[in-house]
Structures are given as C-alpha cells and as structure tokens.
N, CA, C and O atoms as a GROMACS GRO file, in nm:
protein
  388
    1UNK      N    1  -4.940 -12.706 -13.441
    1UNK     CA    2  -4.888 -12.700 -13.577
    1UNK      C    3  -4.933 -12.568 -13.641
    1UNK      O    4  -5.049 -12.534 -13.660
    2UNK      N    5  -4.812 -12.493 -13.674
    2UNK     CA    6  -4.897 -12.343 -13.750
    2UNK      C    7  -4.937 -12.391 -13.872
    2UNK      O    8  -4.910 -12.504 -13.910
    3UNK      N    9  -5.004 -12.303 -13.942
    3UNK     CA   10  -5.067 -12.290 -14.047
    3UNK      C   11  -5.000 -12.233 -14.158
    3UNK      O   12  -5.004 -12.110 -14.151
    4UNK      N   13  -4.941 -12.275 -14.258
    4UNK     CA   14  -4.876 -12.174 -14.347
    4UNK      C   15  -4.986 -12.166 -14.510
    4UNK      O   16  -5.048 -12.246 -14.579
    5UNK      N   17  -4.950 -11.991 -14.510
    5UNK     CA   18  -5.054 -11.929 -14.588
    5UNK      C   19  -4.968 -11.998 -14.683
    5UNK      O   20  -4.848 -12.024 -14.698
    6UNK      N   21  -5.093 -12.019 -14.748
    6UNK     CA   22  -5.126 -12.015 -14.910
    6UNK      C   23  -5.057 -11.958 -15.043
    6UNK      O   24  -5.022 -12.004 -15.152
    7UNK      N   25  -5.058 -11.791 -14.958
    7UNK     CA   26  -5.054 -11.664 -15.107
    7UNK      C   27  -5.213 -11.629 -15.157
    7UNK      O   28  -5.227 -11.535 -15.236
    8UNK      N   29  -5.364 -11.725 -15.100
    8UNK     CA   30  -5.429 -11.658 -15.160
    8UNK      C   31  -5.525 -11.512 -15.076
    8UNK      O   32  -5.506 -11.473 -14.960
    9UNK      N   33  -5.607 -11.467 -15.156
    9UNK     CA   34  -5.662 -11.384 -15.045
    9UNK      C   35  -5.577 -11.218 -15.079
    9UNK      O   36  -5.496 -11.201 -15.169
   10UNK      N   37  -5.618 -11.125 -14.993
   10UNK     CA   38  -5.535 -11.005 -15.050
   10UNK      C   39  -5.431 -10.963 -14.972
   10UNK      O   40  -5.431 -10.989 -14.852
   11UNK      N   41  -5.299 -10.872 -15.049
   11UNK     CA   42  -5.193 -10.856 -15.009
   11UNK      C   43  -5.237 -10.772 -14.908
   11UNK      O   44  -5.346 -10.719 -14.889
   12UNK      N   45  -5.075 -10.766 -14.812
   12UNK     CA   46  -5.126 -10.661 -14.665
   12UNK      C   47  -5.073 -10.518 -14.718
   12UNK      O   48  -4.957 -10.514 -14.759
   13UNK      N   49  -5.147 -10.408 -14.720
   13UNK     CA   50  -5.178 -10.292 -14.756
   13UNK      C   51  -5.205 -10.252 -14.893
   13UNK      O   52  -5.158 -10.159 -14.958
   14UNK      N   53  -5.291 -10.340 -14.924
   14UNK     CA   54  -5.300 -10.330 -15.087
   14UNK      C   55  -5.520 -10.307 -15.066
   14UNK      O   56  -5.602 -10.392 -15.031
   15UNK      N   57  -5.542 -10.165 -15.105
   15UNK     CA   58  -5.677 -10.155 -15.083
   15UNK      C   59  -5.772 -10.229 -15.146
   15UNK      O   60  -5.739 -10.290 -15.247
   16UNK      N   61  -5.875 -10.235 -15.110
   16UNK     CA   62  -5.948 -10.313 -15.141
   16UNK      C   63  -6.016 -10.217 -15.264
   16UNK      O   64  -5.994 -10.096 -15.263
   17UNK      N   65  -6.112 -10.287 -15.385
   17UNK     CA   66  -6.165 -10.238 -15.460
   17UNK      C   67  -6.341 -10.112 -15.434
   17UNK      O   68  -6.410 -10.062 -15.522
   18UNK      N   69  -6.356 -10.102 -15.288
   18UNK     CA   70  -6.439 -10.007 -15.286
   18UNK      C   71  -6.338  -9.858 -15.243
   18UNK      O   72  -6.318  -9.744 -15.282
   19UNK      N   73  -6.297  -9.950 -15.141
   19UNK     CA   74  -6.197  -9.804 -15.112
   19UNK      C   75  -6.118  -9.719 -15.240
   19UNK      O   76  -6.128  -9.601 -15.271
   20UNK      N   77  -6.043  -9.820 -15.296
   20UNK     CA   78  -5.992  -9.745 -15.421
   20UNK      C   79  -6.099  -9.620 -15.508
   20UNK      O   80  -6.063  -9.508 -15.545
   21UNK      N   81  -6.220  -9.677 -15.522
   21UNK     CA   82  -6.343  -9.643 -15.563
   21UNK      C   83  -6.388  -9.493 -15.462
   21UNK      O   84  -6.444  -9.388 -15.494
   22UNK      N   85  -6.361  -9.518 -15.400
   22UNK     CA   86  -6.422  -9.399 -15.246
   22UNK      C   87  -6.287  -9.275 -15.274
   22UNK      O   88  -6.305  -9.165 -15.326
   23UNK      N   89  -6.175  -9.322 -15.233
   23UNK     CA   90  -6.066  -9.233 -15.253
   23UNK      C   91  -6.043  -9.183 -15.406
   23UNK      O   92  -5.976  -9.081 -15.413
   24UNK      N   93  -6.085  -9.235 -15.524
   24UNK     CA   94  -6.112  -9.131 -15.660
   24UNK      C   95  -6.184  -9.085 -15.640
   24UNK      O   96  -6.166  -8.970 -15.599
   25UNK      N   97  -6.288  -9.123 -15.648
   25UNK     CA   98  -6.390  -9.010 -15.606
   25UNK      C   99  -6.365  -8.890 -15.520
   25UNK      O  100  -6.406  -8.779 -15.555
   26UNK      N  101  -6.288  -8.912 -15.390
   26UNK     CA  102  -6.258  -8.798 -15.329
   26UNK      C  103  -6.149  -8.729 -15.392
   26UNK      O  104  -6.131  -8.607 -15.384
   27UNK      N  105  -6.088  -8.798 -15.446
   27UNK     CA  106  -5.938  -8.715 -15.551
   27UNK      C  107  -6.027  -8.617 -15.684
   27UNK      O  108  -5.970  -8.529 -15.747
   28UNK      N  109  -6.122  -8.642 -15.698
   28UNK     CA  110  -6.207  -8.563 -15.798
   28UNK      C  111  -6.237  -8.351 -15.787
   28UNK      O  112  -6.226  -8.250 -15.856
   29UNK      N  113  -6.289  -8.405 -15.621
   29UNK     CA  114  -6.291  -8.311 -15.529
   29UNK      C  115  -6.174  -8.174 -15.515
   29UNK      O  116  -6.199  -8.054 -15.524
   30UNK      N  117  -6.052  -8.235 -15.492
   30UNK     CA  118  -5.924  -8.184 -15.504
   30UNK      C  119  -5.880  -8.058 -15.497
   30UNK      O  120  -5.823  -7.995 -15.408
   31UNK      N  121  -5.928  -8.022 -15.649
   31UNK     CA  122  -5.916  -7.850 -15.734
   31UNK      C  123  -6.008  -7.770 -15.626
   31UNK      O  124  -5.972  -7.678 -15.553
   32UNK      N  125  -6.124  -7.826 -15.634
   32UNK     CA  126  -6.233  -7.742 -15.595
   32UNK      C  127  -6.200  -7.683 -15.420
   32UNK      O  128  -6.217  -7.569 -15.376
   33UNK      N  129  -6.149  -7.812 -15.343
   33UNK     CA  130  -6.113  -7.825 -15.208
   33UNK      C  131  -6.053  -7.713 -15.196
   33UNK      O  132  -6.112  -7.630 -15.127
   34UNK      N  133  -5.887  -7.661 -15.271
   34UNK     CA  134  -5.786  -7.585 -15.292
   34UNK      C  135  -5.826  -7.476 -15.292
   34UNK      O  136  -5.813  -7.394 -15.201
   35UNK      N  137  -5.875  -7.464 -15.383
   35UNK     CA  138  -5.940  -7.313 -15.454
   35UNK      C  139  -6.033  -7.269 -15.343
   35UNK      O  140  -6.031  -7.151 -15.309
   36UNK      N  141  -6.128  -7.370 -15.274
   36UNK     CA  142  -6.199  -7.325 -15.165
   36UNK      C  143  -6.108  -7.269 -15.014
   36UNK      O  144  -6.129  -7.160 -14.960
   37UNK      N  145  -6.008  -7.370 -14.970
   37UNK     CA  146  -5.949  -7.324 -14.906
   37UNK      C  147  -5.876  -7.193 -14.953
   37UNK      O  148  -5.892  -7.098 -14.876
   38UNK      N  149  -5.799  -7.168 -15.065
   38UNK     CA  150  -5.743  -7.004 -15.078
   38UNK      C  151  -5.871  -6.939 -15.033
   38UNK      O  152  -5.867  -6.868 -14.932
   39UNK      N  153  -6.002  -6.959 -15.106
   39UNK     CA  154  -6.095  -6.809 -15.082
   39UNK      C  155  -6.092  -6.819 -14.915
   39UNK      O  156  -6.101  -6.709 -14.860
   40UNK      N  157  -6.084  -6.907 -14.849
   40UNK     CA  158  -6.109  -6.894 -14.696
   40UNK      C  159  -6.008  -6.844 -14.652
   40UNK      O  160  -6.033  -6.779 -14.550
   41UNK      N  161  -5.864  -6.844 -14.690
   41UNK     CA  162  -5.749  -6.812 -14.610
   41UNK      C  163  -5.745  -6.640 -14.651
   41UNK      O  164  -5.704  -6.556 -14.570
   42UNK      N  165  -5.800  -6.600 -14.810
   42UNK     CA  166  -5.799  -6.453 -14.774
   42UNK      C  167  -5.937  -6.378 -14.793
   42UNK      O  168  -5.926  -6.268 -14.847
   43UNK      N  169  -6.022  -6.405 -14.770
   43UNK     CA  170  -6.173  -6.376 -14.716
   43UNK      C  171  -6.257  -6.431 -14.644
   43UNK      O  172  -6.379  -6.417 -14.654
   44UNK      N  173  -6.198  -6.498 -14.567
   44UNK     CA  174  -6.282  -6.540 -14.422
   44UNK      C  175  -6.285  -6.428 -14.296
   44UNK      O  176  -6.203  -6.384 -14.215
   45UNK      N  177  -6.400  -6.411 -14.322
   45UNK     CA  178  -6.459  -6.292 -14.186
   45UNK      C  179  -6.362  -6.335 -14.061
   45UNK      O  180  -6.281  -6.256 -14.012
   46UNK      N  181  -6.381  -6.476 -14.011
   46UNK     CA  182  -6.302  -6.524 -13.896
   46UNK      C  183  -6.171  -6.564 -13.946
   46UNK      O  184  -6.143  -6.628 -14.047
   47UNK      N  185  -6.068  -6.496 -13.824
   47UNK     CA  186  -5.920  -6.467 -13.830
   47UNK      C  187  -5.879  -6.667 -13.811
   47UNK      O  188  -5.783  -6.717 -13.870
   48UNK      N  189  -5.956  -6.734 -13.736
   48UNK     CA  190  -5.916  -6.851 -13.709
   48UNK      C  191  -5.943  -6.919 -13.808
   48UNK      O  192  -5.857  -6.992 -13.857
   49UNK      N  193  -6.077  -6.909 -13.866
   49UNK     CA  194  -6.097  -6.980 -14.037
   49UNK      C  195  -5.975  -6.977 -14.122
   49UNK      O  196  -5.931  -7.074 -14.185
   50UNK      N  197  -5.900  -6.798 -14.117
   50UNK     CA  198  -5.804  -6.820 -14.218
   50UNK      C  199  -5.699  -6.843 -14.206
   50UNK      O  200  -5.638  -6.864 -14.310
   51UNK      N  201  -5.632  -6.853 -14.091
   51UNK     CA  202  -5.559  -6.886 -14.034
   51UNK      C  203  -5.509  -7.061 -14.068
   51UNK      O  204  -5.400  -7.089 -14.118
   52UNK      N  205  -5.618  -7.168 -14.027
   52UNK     CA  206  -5.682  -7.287 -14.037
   52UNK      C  207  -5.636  -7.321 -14.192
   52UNK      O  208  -5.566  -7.419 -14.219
   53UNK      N  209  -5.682  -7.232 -14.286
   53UNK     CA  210  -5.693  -7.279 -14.451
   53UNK      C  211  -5.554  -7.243 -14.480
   53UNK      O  212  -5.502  -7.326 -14.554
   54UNK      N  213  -5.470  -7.138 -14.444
   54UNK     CA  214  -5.365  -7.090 -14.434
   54UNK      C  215  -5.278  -7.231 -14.427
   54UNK      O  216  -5.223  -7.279 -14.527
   55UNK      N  217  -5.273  -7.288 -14.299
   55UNK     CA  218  -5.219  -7.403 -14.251
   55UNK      C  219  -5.249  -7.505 -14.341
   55UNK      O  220  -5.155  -7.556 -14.401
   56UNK      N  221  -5.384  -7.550 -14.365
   56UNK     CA  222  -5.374  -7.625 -14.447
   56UNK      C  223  -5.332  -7.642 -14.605
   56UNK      O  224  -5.292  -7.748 -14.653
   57UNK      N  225  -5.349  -7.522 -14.676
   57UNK     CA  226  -5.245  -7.505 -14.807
   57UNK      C  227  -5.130  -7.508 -14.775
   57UNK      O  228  -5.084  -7.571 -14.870
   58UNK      N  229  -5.009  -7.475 -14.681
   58UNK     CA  230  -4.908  -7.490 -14.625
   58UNK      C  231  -4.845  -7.633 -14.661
   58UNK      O  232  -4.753  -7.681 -14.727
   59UNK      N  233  -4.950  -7.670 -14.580
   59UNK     CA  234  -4.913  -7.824 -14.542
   59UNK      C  235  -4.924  -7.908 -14.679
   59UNK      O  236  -4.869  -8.018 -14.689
   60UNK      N  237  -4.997  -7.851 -14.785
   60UNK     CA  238  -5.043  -7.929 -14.905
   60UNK      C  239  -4.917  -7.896 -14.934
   60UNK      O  240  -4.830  -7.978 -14.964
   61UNK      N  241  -4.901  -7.764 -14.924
   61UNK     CA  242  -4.753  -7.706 -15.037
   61UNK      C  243  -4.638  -7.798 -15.028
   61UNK      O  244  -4.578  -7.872 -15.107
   62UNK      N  245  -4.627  -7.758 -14.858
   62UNK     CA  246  -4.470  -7.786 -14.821
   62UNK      C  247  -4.435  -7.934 -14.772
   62UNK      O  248  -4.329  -7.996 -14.772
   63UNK      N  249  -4.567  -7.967 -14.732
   63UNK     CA  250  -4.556  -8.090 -14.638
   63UNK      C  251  -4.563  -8.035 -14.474
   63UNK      O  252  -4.526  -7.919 -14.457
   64UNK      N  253  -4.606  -8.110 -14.359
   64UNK     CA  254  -4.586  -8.051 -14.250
   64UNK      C  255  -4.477  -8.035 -14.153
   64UNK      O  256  -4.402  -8.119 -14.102
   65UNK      N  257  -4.484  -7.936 -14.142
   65UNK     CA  258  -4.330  -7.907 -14.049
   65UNK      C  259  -4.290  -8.059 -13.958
   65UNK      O  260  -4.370  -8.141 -13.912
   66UNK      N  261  -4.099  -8.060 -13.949
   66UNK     CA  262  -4.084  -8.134 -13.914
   66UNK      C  263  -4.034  -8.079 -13.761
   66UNK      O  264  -3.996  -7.965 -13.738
   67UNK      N  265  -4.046  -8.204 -13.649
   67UNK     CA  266  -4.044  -8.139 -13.500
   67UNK      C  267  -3.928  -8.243 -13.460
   67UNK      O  268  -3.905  -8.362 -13.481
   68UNK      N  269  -3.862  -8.125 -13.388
   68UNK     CA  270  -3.779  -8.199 -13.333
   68UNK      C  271  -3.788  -8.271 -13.235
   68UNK      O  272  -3.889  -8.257 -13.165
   69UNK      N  273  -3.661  -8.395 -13.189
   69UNK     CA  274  -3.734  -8.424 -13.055
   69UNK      C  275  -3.604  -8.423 -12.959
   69UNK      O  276  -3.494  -8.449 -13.007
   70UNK      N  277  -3.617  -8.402 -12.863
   70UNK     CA  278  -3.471  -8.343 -12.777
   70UNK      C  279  -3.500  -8.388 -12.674
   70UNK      O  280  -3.605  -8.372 -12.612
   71UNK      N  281  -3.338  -8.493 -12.627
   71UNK     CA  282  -3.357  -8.502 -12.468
   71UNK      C  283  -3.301  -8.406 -12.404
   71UNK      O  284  -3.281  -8.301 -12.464
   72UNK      N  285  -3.266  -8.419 -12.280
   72UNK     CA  286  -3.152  -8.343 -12.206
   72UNK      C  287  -3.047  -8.458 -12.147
   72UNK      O  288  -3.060  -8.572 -12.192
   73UNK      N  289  -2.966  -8.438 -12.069
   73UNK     CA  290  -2.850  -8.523 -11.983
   73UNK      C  291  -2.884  -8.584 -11.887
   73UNK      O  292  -2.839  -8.698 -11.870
   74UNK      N  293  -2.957  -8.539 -11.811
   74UNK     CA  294  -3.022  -8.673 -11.715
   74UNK      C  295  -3.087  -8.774 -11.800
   74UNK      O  296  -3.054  -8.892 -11.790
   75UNK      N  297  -3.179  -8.733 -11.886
   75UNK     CA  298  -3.265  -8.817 -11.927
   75UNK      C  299  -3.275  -8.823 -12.101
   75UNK      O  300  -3.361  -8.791 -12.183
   76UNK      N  301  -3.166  -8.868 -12.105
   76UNK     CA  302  -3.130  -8.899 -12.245
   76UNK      C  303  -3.269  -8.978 -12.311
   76UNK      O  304  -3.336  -9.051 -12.238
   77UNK      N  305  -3.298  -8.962 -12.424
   77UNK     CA  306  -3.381  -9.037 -12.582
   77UNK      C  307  -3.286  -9.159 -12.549
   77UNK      O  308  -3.166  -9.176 -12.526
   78UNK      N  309  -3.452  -9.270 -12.565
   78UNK     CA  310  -3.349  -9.401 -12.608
   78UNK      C  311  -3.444  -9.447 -12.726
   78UNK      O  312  -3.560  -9.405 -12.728
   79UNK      N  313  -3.398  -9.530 -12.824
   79UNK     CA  314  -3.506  -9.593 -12.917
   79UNK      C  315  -3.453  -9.724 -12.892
   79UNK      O  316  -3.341  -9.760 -12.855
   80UNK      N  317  -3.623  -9.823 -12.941
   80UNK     CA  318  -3.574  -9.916 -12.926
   80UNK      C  319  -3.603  -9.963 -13.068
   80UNK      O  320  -3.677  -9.899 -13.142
   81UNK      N  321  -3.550 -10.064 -13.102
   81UNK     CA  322  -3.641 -10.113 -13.244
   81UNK      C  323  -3.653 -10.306 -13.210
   81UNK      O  324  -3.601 -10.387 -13.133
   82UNK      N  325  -3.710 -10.306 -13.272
   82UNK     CA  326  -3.787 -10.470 -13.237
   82UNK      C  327  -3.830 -10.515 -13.389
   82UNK      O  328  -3.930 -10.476 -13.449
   83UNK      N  329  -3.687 -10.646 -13.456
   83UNK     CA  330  -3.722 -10.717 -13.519
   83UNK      C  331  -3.812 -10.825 -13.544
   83UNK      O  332  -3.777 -10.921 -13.475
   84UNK      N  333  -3.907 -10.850 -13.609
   84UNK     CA  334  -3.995 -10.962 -13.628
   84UNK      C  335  -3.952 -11.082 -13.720
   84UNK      O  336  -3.979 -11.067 -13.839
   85UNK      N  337  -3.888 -11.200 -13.682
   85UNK     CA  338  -3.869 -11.281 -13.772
   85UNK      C  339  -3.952 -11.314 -13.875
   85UNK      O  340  -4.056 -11.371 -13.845
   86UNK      N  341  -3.921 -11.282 -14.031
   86UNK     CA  342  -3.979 -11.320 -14.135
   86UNK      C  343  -3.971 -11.495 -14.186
   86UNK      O  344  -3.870 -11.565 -14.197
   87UNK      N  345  -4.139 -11.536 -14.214
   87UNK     CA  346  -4.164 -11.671 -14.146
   87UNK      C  347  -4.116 -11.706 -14.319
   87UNK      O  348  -4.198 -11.686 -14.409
   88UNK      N  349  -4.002 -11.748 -14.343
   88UNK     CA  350  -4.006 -11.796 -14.494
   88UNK      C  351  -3.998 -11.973 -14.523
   88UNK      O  352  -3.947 -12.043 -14.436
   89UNK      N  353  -4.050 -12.036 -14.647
   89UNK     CA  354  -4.046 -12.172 -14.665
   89UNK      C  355  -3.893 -12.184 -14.532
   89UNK      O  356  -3.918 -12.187 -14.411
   90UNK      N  357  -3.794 -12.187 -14.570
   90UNK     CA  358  -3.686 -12.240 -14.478
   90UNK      C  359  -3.730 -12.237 -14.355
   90UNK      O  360  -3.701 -12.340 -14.295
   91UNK      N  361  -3.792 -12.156 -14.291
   91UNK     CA  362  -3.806 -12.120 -14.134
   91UNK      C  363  -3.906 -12.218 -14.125
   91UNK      O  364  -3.890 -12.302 -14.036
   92UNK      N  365  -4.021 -12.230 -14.206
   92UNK     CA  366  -4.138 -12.328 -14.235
   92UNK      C  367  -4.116 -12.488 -14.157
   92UNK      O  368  -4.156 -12.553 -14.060
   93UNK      N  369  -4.019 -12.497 -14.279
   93UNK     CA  370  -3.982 -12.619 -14.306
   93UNK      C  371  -3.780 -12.644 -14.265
   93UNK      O  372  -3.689 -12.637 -14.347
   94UNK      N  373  -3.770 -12.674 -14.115
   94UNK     CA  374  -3.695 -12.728 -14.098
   94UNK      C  375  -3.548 -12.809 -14.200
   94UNK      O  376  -3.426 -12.800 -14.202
   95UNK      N  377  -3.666 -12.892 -14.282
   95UNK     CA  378  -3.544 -12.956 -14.343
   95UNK      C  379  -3.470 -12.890 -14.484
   95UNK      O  380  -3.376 -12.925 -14.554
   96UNK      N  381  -3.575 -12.764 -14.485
   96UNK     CA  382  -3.488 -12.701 -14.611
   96UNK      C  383  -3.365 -12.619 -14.575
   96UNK      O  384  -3.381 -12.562 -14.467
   97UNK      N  385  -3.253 -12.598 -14.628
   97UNK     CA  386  -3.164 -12.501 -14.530
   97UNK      C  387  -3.097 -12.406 -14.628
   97UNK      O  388  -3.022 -12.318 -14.586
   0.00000   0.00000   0.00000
C-alpha cells in the first residue's frame, strides 16, 4: 500500500532557512567580488589569472557561451525524454475519476 503525502514538511526546491541565510550573505560579497575580478583581468602579473577573471566577468555579463551539439550521418543525435506519471488524488484513489 503506498503512502500518500500529506502536503506537510518542505516543498521540493524551495531552500531551506540556513541556506537562504548563507547565500545573502554571499550576495553581500558581490560588488567587491566584481571589482576584484576587473583589477585581476587588467593587472594581474599572470597572463592566466587575467585571462581566468576575463572569462569570468564575461560570463557574469553575457551568460556562458552556448555549444553546439552536432551529429554526423552515420551516427545521428537521438534524445530521449522519459515521462514520470504525476501521482494526483485521482491516480491515488481509483474511485475518483
């Protein structure tokens, strides 16, 4: 016999109250992060440091590049996708319809 939830308890991807707490705190950080990365991308002694901070303001800016993905003719891309039946009162309970 399954078990059917409740509703109580916490939603699925809804953070919990330390994390929320952990991630402001790191959102505080932010400005300072930015501003640190520019000074590294154009006064870092090492070409790979600035290079690195380069990329990463990029990526803040633009978002990260998108990649393509390519088959060829022998060996064509296949996707698959895989539905999960959503368990609702009706599915539950038989006699509701």
């Amino acid at each position: 016999m399954k078990r059917r939830k409740t509703g109580g308890g916490s939603r699925k991807g809804k953070p919990n109250k330390a994390t929320a707490e952990i991630r402001e705190a790191a959102r505080s950080y932010a400005p300072a992060a930015i501003k640190e990365l520019a000074r590294l991308a154009t006064h870092a002694e090492s070409e790979t440091v600035r290079v690195m901070a380069i990329d990463k303001l990029l990526d803040r800016a633009y978002g990260k590049p998108v990649q393509m993905v390519v088959g060829d003719e022998e060996n064509p891309l296949a996707m698959v996708v895989r539905w999960a039946q959503l368990e609702t009162e009706a599915t539950l309970d038989p006699s509701r319809k």
